[in-house]
Each structure stands twice: as structure tokens, then as C-alpha cells.
C-alpha positions as a Markdown table, in Angstrom:
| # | Residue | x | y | z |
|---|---|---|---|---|
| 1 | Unk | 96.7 | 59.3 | 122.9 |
| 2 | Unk | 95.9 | 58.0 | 119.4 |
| 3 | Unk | 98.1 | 59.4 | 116.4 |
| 4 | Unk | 97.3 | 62.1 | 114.0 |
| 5 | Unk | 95.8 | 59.9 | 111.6 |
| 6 | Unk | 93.7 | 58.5 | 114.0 |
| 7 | Unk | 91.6 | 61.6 | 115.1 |
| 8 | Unk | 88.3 | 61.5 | 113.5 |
| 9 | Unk | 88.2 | 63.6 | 110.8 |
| 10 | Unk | 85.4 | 67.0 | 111.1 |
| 11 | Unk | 81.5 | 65.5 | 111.1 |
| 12 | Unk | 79.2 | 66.7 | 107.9 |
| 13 | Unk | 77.2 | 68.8 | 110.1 |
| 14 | Unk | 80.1 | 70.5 | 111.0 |
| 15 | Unk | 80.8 | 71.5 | 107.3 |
| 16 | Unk | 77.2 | 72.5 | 106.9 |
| 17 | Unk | 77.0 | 74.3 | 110.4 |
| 18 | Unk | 80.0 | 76.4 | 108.8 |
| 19 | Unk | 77.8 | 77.0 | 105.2 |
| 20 | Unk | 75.3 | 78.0 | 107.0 |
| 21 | Unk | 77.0 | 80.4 | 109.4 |
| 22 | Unk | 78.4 | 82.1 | 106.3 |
| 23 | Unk | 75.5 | 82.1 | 104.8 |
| 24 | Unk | 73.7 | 84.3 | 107.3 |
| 25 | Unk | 76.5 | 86.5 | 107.4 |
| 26 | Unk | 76.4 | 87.0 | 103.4 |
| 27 | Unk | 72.8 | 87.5 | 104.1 |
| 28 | Unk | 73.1 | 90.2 | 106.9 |
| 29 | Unk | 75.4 | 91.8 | 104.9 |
| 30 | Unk | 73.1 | 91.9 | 101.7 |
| 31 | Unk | 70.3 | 93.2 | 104.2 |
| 32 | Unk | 72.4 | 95.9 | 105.8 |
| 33 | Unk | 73.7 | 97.1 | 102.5 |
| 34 | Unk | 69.8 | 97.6 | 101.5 |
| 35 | Unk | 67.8 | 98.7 | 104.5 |
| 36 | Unk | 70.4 | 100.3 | 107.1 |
| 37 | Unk | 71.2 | 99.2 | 110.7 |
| 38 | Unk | 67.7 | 99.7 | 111.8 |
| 39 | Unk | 66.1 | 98.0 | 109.3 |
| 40 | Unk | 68.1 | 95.0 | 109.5 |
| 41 | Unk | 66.5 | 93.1 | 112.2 |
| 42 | Unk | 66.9 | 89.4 | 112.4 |
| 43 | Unk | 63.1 | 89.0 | 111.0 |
| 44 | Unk | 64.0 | 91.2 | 108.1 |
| 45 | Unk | 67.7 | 89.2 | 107.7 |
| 46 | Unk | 65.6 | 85.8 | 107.9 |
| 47 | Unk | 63.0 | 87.0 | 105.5 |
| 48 | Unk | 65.2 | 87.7 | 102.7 |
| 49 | Unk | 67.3 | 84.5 | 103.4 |
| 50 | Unk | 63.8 | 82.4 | 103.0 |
| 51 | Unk | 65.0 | 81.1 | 106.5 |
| 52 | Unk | 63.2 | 81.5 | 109.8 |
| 53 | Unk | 64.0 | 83.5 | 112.5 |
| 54 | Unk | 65.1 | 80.1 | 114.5 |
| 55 | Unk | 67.7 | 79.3 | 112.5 |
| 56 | Unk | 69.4 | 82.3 | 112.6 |
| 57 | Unk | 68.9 | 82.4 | 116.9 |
| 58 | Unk | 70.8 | 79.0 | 116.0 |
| 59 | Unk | 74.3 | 80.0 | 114.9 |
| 60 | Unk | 74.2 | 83.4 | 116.7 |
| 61 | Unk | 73.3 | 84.9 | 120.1 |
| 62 | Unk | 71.7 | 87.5 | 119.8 |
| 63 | Unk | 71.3 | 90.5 | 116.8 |
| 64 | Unk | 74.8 | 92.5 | 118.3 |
| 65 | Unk | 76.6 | 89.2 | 117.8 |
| 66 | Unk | 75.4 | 88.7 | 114.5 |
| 67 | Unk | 76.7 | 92.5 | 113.6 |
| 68 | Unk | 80.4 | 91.9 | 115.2 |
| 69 | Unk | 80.2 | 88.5 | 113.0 |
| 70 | Unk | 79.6 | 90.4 | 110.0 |
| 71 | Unk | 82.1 | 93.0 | 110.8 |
| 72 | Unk | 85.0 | 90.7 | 111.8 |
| 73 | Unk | 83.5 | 88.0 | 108.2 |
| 74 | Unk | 84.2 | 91.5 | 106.3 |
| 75 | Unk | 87.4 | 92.6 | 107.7 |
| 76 | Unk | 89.0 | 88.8 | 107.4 |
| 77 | Unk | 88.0 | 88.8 | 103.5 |
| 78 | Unk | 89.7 | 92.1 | 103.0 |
| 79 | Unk | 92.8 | 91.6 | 104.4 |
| 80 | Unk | 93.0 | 88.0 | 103.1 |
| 81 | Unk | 92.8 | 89.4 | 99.4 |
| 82 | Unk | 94.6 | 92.9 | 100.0 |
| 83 | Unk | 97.9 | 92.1 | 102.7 |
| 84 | Unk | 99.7 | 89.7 | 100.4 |
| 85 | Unk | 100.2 | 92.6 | 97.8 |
| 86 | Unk | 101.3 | 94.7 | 100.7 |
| 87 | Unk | 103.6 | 92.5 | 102.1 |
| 88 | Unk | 105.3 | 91.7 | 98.4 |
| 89 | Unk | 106.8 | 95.7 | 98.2 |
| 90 | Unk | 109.8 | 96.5 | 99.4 |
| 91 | Unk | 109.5 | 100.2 | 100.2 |
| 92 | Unk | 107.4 | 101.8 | 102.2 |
| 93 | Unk | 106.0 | 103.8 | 99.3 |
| 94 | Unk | 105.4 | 101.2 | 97.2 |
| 95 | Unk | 103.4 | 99.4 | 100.1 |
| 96 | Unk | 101.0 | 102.8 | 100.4 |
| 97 | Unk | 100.7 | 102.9 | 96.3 |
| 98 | Unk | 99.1 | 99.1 | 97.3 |
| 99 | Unk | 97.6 | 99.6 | 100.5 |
| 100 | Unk | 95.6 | 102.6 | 99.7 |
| 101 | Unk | 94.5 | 101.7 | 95.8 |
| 102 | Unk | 94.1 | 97.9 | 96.5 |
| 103 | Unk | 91.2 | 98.8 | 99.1 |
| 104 | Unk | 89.8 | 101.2 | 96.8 |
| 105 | Unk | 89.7 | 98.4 | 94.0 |
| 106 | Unk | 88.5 | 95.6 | 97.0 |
| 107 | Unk | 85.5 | 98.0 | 97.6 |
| 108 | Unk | 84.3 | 98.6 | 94.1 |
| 109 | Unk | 83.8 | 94.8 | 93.8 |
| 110 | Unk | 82.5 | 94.7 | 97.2 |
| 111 | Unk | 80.1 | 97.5 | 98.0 |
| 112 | Unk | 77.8 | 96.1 | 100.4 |
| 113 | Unk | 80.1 | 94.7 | 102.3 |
| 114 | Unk | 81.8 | 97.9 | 102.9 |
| 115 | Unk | 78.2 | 99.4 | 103.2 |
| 116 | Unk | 77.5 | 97.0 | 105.8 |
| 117 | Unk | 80.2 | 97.6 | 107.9 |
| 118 | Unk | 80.3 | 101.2 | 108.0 |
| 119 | Unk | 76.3 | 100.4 | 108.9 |
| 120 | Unk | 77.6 | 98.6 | 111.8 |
| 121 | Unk | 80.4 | 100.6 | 112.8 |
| 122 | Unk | 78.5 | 103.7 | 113.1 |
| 123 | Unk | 75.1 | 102.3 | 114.7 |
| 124 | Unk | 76.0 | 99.1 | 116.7 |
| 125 | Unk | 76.1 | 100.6 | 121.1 |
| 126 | Unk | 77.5 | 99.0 | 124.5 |
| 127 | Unk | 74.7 | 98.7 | 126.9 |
| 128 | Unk | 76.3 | 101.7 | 128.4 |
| 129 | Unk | 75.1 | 103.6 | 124.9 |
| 130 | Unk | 79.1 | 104.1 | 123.8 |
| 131 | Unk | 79.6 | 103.0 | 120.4 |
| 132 | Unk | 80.7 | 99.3 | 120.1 |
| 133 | Unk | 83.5 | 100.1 | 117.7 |
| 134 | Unk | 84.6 | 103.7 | 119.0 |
| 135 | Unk | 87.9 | 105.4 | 118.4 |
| 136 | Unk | 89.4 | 102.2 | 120.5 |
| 137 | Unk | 89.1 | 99.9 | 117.8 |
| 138 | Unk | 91.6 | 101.9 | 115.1 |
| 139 | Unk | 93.9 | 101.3 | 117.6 |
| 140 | Unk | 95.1 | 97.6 | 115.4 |
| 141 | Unk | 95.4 | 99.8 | 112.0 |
| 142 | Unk | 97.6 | 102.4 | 113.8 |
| 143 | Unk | 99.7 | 100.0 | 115.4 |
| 144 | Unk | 100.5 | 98.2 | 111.7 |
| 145 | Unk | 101.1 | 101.9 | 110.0 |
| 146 | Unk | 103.2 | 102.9 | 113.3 |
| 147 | Unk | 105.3 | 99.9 | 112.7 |
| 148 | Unk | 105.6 | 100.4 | 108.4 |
| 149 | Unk | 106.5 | 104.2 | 109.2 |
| 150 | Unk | 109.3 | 102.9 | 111.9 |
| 151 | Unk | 110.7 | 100.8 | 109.4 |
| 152 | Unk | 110.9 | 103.3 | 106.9 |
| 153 | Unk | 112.9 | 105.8 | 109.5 |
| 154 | Unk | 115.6 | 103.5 | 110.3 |
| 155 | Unk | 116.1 | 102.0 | 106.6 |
| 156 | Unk | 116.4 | 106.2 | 105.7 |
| 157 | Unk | 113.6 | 106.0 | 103.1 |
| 158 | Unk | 111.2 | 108.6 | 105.4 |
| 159 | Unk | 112.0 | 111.6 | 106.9 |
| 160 | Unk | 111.3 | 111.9 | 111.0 |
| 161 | Unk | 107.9 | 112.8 | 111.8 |
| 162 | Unk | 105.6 | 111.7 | 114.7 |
| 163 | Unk | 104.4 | 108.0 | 113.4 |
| 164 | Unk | 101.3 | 107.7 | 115.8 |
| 165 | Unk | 100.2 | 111.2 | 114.0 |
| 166 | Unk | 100.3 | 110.0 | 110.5 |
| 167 | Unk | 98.8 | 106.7 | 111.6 |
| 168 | Unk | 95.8 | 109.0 | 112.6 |
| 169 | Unk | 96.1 | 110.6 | 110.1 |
| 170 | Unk | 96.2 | 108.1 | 107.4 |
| 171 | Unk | 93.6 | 106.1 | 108.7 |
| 172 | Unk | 91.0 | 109.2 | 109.1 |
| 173 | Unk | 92.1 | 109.8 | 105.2 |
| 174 | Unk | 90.7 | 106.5 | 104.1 |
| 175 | Unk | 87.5 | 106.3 | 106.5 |
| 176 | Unk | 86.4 | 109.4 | 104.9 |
| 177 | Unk | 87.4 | 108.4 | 101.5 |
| 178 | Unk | 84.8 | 105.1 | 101.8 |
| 179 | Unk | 82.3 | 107.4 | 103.4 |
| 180 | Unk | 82.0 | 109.9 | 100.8 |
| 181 | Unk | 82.0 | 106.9 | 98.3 |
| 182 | Unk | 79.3 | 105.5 | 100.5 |
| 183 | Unk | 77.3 | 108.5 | 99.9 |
| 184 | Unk | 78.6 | 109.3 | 96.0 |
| 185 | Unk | 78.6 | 105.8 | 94.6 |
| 186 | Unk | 79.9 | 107.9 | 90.7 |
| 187 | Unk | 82.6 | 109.3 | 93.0 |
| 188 | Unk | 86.0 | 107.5 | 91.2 |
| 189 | Unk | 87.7 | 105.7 | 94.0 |
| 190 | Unk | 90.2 | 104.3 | 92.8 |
| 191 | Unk | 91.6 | 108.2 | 91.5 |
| 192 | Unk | 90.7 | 109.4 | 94.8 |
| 193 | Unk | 92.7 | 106.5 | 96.4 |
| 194 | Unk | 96.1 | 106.9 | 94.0 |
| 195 | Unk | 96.2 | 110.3 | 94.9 |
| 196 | Unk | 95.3 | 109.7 | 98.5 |
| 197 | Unk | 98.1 | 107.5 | 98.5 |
| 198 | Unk | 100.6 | 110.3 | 96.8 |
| 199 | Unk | 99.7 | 112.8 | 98.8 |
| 200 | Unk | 100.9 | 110.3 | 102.1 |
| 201 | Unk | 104.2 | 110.0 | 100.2 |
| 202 | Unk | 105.3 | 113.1 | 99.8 |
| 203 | Unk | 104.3 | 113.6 | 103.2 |
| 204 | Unk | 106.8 | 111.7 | 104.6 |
| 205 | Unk | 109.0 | 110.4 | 102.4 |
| 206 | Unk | 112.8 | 112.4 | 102.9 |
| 207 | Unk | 113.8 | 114.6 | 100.8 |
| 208 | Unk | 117.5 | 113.7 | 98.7 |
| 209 | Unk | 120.1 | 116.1 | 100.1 |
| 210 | Unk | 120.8 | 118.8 | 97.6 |
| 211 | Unk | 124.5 | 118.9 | 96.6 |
| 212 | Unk | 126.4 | 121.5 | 97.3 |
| 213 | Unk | 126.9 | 124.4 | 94.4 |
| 214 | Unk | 130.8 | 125.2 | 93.4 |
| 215 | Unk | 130.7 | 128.9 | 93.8 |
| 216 | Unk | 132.3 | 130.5 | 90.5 |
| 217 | Unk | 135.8 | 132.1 | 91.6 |
């Protein structure tokens, strides 16, 4: 086997195979932001790229795999910009007063991205006619704010409470928050997200023992 610095470095076409790939997914996203699920066909997706059809049946399967492409494109670009904030805090509370606002803030510069997932999420079936991206697929957010509200329970800074039910819970909180913004574009997100995020920490943060009173003799 040849060294490191002799393996050929990545071909052009692979760079613009990669452009191009994003691209279309920028495009589908514009497209699904503006006309829906339904309305997004690869025709309609192609047409507003200036692109054919072809090219499109190039880089992606089929329609369905375009839409998990899109939806996996969006998800990486949000947690890219918003988990290194997270990850700087050092208490739980102060990671929810990031988490929670951050992806309000991420969303206001983002809107059709977050339109075009929540397009995908809530149209895009199995062949049996489930929903591709049913209650299953949470399951990755509720693992990561099990393991946050652990952490918080054994360094004392929560109180004890069942940390798969505020994972639900939390998670439910912020999918409705984006929907109603979806819906009420004035709404102010970023106020609705601080106070989504105190209302989560007095939830379970624990509450300082009060001392005890010197009773008067």
C-alpha cells in the first residue's frame, strides 16, 4: 500500500457532483417552502432550478429519497450551527436557555428550511402508508435530553422526576412551537422560545432546602 501522500487526491467531478447535490437539495427545500409536499414534484423542483428532470434522477433515486436528503441536509445544518453553544454551558439550565432560544433564532433566519421539513415530516409515507418519520424517529432527541436530565440528577442541580417524560415532553413543546410559527409567521419566536425554555426550568430544576426557623423561646 502506497502512503498517505500518495493517494490521489478527490477528482473535480467529484467536487461538482457534491455542488450539485446541494444544490438540488437547496432547491427542494426552496420549492417545498413555496408549494407544499404535493406540489413539489421533481418536475416542479427541476423547473425552478432551470435544470431538467434528468439531472435531478442523477444524484437521487427517486422523489422519497430526495425528501429524506433534504430532511437529514436540514437537520445536519442546525445542529452544526446550534450544539456547539449547547455544549459550551455548564448547567443544565443554562444549556435549555441555549437549546430552546438558539433554535428559535436558527429558524427565523431559516424559514423554509424549517417549512420544508415539517412539509416532509408530516406528508412523506412507507409503502405500507405509515408515516416515514412517525413517533419512531424522536426517539434520537429523547435519548440526548434523557441523558442532559441524568446528568443534572446526579450533579444535584434537578430535582428527580421521570427523564423519558420530560424528554416527551420537551420535545412536543418545541414541535408545536415551530408549528404554530409555521402557521403565524408575526408570532415572536424567539419570546415564545425564552419562556418555553423557563417554563422547562422551573420544571425540574430542585428547589434550595429552606432553612430551618429558630423558634422564639
Amino acid at each position: 500500500m502506497g502512503s498517505d501522500s500518495e493517494q490521489p487526491e478527490e477528482k473535480p467531478e467529484s467536487f461538482i457532483r457534491s455542488n450539485r447535490r446541494r444544490q438540488i437539495l437547496e432547491g427542494a427545500i426552496a420549492t417545498l417552502a413555496a408549494v407544499g409536499f404535493a406540489g413539489a414534484s421533481l418536475a416542479r423542483i427541476a423547473k425552478d432550478l432551470s435544470i431538467s428532470k434528468g439531472v435531478i434522477s442523477y444524484h437521487f433515486e427517486s422523489k422519497d429519497d430526495l425528501m429524506i436528503k433534504v430532511v437529514e441536509y436540514g437537520y445536519q445544518a442546525m445542529v452544526e450551527a446550534v450544539l456547539p453553544q449547547i455544549l459550551e454551558q455548564k448547567t443544565v439550565a443554562d444549556s435549555l436557555r441555549t437549546h430552546i432560544p438558539e433554535l428559535a433564532r436558527y429558524a427565523l433566519d431559516h424559514r423554509p428550511t424549517l417549512l420544508a421539513i415539517g412539509e416532509v415530516m408530516g406528508h412523506l409515507r412507507r409503502p405500507d402508508g405509515r408515516l416515514h418519520y412517525g413517533a419512531e424517529g424522536n426517539e434520537i432527541f429523547y435519548e440526548g435530553l434523557e441523558q442532559m436530565y441524568r446528568s443534572g440528577q446526579e450533579s444535584g442541580e434537578l430535582r428527580d422526576f421521570d427523564v423519558r417524560v420530560m424528554a416527551i415532553t420537551q420535545q412536543a413543546s418545541i414541535d408545536a412551537m415551530f408549528a404554530y410559527w409555521a402557521n403565524h409567521p408575526e408570532h415572536d419566536l424567539v419570546a415564545h422560545a425564552e419562556q418555553l425554555a423557563d417554563l422547562f426550568i422551573h420544571a425540574i430544576r430542585r428547589e434550595p432546602t429552606p432553612r430551618a426557623t429558630r423558634r422564639k423561646s
